[in-house]
C-alpha positions in Angstrom: 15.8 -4.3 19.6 18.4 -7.3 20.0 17.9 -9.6 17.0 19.7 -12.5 18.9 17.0 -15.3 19.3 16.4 -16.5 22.6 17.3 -20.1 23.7 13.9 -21.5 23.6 14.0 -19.8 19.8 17.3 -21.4 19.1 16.0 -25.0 19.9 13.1 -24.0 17.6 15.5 -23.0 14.6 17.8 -26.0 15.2 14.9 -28.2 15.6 13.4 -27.5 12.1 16.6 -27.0 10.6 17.6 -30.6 11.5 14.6 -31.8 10.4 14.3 -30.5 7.1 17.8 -31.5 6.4 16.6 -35.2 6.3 13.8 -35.2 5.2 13.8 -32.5 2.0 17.2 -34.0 0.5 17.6 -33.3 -3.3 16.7 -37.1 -4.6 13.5 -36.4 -2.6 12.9 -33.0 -3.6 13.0 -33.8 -7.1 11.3 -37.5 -6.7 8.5 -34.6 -5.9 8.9 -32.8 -8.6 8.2 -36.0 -10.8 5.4 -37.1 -9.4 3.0 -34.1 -9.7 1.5 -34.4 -5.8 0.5 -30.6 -4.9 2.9 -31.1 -1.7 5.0 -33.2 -0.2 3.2 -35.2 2.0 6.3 -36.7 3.9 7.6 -33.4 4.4 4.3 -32.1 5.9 4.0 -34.9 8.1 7.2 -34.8 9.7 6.6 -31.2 10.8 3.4 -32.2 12.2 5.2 -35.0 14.0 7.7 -33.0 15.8 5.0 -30.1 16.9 6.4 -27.7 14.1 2.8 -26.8 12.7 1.6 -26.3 16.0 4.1 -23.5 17.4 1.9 -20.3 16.8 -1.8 -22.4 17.3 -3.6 -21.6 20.5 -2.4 -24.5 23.3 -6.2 -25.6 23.3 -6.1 -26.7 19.9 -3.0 -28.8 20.8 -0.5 -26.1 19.9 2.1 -23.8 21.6 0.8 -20.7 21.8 3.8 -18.7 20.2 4.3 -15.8 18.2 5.5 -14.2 14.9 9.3 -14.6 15.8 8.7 -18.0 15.8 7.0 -18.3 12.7 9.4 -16.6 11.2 11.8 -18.8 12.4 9.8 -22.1 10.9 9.1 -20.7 7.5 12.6 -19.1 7.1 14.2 -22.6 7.5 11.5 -24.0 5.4 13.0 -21.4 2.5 16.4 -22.4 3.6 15.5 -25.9 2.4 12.8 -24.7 -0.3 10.4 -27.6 1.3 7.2 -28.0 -1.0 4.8 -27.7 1.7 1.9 -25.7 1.8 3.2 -24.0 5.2 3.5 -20.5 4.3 -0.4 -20.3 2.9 -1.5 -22.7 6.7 0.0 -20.8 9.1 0.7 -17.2 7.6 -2.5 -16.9 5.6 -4.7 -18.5 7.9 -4.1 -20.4 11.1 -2.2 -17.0 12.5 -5.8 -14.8 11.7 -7.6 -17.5 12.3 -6.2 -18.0 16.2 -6.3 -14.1 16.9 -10.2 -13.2 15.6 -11.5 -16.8 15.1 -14.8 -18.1 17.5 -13.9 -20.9 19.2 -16.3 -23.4 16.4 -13.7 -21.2 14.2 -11.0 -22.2 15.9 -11.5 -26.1 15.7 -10.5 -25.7 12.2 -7.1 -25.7 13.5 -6.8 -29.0 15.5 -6.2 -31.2 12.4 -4.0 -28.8 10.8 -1.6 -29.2 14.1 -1.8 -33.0 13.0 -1.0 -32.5 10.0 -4.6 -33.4 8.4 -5.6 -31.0 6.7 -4.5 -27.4 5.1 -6.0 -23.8 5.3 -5.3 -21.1 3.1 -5.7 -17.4 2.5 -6.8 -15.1 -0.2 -4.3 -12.1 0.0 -4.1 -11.0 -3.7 -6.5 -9.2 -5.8 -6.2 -7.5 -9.6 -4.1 -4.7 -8.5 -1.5 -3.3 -5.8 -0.9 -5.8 -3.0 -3.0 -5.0 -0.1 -6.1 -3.6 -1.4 -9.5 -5.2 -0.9 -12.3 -5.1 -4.0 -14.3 -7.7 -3.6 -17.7 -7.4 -1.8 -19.9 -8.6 0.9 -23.4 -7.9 1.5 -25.3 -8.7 4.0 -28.7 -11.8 2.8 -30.9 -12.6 5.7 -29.2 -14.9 8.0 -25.5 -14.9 5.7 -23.4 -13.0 3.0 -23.6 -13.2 -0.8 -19.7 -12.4 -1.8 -19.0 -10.8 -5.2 -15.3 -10.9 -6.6 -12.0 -12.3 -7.6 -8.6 -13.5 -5.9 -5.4 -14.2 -7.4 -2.5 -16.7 -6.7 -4.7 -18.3 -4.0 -1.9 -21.0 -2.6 -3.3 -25.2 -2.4 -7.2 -23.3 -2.7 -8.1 -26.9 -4.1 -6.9 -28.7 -1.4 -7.3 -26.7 1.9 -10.7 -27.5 4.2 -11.2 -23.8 3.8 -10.0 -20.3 2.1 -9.7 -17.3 4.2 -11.4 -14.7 2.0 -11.3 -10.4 2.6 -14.1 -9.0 1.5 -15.6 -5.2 2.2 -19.2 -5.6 4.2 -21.5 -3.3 2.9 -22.1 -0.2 5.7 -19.3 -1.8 8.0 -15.8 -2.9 7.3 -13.3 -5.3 5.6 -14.0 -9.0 7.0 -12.6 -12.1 6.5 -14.9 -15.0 5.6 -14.3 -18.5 5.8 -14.9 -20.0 2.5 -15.7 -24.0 1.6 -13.2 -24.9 -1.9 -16.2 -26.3 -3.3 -18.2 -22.9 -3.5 -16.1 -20.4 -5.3 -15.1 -21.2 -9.3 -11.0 -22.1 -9.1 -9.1 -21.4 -11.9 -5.5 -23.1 -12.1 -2.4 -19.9 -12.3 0.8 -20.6 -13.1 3.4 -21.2 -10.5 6.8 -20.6 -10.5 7.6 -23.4 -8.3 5.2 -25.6 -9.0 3.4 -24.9 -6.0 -1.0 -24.6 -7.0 -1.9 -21.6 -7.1 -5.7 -20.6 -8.3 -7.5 -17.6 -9.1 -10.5 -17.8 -7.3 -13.9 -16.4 -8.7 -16.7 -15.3 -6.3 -20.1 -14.8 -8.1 -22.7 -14.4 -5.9 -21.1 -17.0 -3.3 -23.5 -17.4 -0.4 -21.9 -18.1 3.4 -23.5 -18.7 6.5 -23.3 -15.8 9.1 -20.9 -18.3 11.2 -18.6 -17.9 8.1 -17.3 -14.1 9.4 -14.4 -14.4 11.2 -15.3 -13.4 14.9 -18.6 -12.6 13.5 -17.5 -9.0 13.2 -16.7 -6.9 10.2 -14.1 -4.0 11.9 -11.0 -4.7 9.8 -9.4 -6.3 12.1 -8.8 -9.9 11.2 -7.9 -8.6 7.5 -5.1 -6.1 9.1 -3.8 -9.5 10.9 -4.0 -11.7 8.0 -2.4 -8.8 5.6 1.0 -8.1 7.8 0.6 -12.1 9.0 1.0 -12.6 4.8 3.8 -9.8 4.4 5.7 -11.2 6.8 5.5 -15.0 6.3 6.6 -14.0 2.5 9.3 -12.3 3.6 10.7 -14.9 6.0 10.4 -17.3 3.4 12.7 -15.1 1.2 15.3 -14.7 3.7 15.3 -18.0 4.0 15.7 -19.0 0.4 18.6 -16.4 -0.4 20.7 -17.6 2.5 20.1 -21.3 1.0 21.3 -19.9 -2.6 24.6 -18.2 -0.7 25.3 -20.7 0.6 25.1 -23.1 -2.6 27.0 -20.6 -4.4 29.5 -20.0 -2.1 30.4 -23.9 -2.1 30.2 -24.0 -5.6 33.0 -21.1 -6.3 35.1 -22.7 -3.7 35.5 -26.0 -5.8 35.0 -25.0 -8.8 38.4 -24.0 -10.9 39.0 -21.9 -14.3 42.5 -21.5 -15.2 43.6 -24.3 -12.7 42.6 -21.3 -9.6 39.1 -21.7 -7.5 36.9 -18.6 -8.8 36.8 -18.2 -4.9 40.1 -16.9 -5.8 39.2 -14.0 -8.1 38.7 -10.6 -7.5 35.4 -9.8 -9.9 34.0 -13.4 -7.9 34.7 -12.5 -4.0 32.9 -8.7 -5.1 29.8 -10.6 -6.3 29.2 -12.8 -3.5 30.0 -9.9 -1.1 26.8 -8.3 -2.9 25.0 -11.3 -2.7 25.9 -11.3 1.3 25.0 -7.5 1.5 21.6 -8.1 0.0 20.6 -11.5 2.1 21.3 -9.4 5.7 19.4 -6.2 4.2 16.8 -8.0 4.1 17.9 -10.3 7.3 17.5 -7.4 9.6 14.3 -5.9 8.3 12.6 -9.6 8.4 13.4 -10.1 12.3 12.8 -6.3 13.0 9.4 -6.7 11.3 8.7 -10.1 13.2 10.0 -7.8 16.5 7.7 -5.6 15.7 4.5 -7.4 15.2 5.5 -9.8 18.2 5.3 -6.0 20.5 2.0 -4.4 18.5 4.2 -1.2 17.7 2.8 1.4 15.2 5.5 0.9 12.9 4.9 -2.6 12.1 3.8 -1.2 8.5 6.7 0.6 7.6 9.3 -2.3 8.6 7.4 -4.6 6.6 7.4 -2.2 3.4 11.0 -2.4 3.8 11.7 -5.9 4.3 8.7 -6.3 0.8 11.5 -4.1 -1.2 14.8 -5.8 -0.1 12.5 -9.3 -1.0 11.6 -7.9 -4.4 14.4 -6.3 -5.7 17.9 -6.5 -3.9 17.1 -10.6 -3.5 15.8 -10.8 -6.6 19.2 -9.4 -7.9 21.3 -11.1 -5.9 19.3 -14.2 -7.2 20.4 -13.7 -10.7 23.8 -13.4 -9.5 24.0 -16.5 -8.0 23.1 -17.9 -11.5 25.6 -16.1 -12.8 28.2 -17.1 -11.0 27.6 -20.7 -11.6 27.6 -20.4 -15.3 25.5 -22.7 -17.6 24.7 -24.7 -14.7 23.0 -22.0 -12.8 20.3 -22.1 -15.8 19.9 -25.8 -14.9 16.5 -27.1 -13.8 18.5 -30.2 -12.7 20.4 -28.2 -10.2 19.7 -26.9 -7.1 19.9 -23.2 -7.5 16.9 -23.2 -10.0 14.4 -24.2 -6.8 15.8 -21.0 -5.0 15.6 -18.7 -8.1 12.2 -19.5 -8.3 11.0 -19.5 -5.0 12.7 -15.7 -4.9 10.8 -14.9 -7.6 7.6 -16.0 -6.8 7.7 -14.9 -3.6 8.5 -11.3 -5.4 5.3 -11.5 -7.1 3.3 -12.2 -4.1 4.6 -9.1 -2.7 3.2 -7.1 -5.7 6.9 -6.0 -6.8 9.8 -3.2 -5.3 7.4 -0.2 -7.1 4.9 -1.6 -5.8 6.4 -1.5 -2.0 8.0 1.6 -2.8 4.5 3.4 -3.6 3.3 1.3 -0.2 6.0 3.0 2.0 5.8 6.4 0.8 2.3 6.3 1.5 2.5 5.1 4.9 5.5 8.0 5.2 3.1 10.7 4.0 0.4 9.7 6.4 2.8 9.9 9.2 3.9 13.8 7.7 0.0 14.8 7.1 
């Protein structure tokens, strides 16, 4: 594969990279962080503005029709810049299953979010390894009576509607569209601040029009789960180039016994690690985005691999970042702190490197049996 992005992919990554320096600049970013808003609204607006919400929507809901390179593209810079918008959980947990399986009254959902008007998110996580699918749905005359809980549901109080996996009784895993108002949400705790909500479903009744495509194969639930897996790990890659990059500035300037620690030996060492852990992960993001851009049978696998470099060699090269900048690396007044936390929460979403370890030697064994 050639991981060089294509011009009109260039443009894209320039694009939001320009934007997002402007607008999330550290006096915003913590004037955000003060006020206790779910989001920057600003922020969210802006990318509306200049047709960065809109680059994987379908073109008839005023979008440009693009694909998971792109994506990855938009939420990587958005880790880059750890922008507090609710991105990740409106495109990757439900406009991008949402524009592949959706009707087209399902569909219309995504019109405003191109505008910026409203949110959508997804219900990947349940009590146990990431991935797996519990909770229930059985079939009640003309709808579905769901039965079950969600974790670390991302701005579930805010979005028009909650993209919820649930196994249909005699059929298959589908994805219902779920009103905020009907399910019992339960605030979580964040490590970035960011909402996240355990959402209860006891005997939650839906309309039949709330089944995504109206079909309970698997599908849409195999689109949202690798659409989640890779939006998280974009979002990582993102976040740990921004935290080199800090670093790198920092022990450049910074002196201890009148020399830059850029200088010493023990400091160029760490940062090489750091380096070697942000393009681990690098290559296995854009092969995974590769992959799901060209339907291959691997897509899994790539994903597993990227999930493990996200939640362990990131997560390490995280705390060395900290430790390279002393006390002030501990500092929730600093920079760095946004980053560390970001990694980490991103780490949990992922359901941890055993966790993806035990997920790719499945998927290895399968291959073997």
């Amino acid at each position: 594969m050639d991981f060089n992005l294509d011009e009109t992919q260039q443009e894209l990554r320039g694009l939001a990279a320009d934007l997002l320096a402007r607008e999330a600049t550290q006096e915003r970013l913590e004037a955000f962080e003060k006020s206790g808003a779910p989001y920057e609204k600003g922020i969210w607006k802006a990318l509306a503005q200049a047709g960065l919400l809109g680059i994987c929507l379908p073109e008839e809901q005023g979008g440009a029709g693009l694909g998971p390179i792109e994506l990855t593209v938009i939420l990587r810079e958005i880790g880059v810049h750890v922008a507090p918008v609710p991105a990740y959980a409106s495109l990757a947990l439900a406009a991008v299953p949402v524009a592949a399986h959706g009707t087209d009254e399902q569909k219309s959902l995504l019109a405003p979010l191109n505008e910026g008007e409203s949110i959508l998110t997804g219900a990947y996580r349940e009590i146990g390894p990431a991935g797996t699918v519990r909770t229930t749905a059985r079939r009640d005359g003309d709808g579905f009576v769901l039965d079950g809980v969600k974790t670390f549901v991302p701005y579930a109080a805010e979005a028009a509607r909650i993209l919820v996996p649930a196994n249909v009784e005699g059929e298959g895993v589908g994805v219902f569209l779920v009103e905020p108002g009907s399910v019992t949400l339960t605030p979580q705790p964040s490590a970035t601040r960011e909402p996240l909500s355990r959402l209860g479903l006891d005997g939650v009744r839906v309309g039949a029009d709330a089944l995504l495509g109206g079909v309970a194969d698997g599908a849409a639930w195999t689109t949202l789960r690798r659409s989640a897996v890779a939006g998280a790990v974009a979002l990582s890659s993102g976040v740990i180039e921004g935290a080199l990059d800090l670093t790198t500035e920092y022990v450049k300037t910074r002196e201890q016994f009148e020399r830059a620690l850029a200088q010493f030996q023990a400091v160029t060492m760490q940062i090489g690690d750091v380096y070697i852990a942000k393009r681990a992960l690098d290559v296995a993001v854009w092969a995974g985005a590769w992959r799901l851009a060209e339907g291959s049978g691997d897509v899994d696998e790539v994903l597993a691999i990227a999930s493990f470099n996200a939640a362990d060699g990131v997560l390490k090269a995280l705390y060395t970042c900290q430790h390279l900048h002393g006390g002030i690396g501990l500092d929730v007044t600093y920079p760095l702190h946004r980053f560390f936390a970001w990694g980490k929460q991103a780490g949990h979403l992922l359901g941890g490197a055993e966790d993806q370890l035990d997920t790719l030697g499945a998927l290895v064994a399968a291959q073997e049996a």
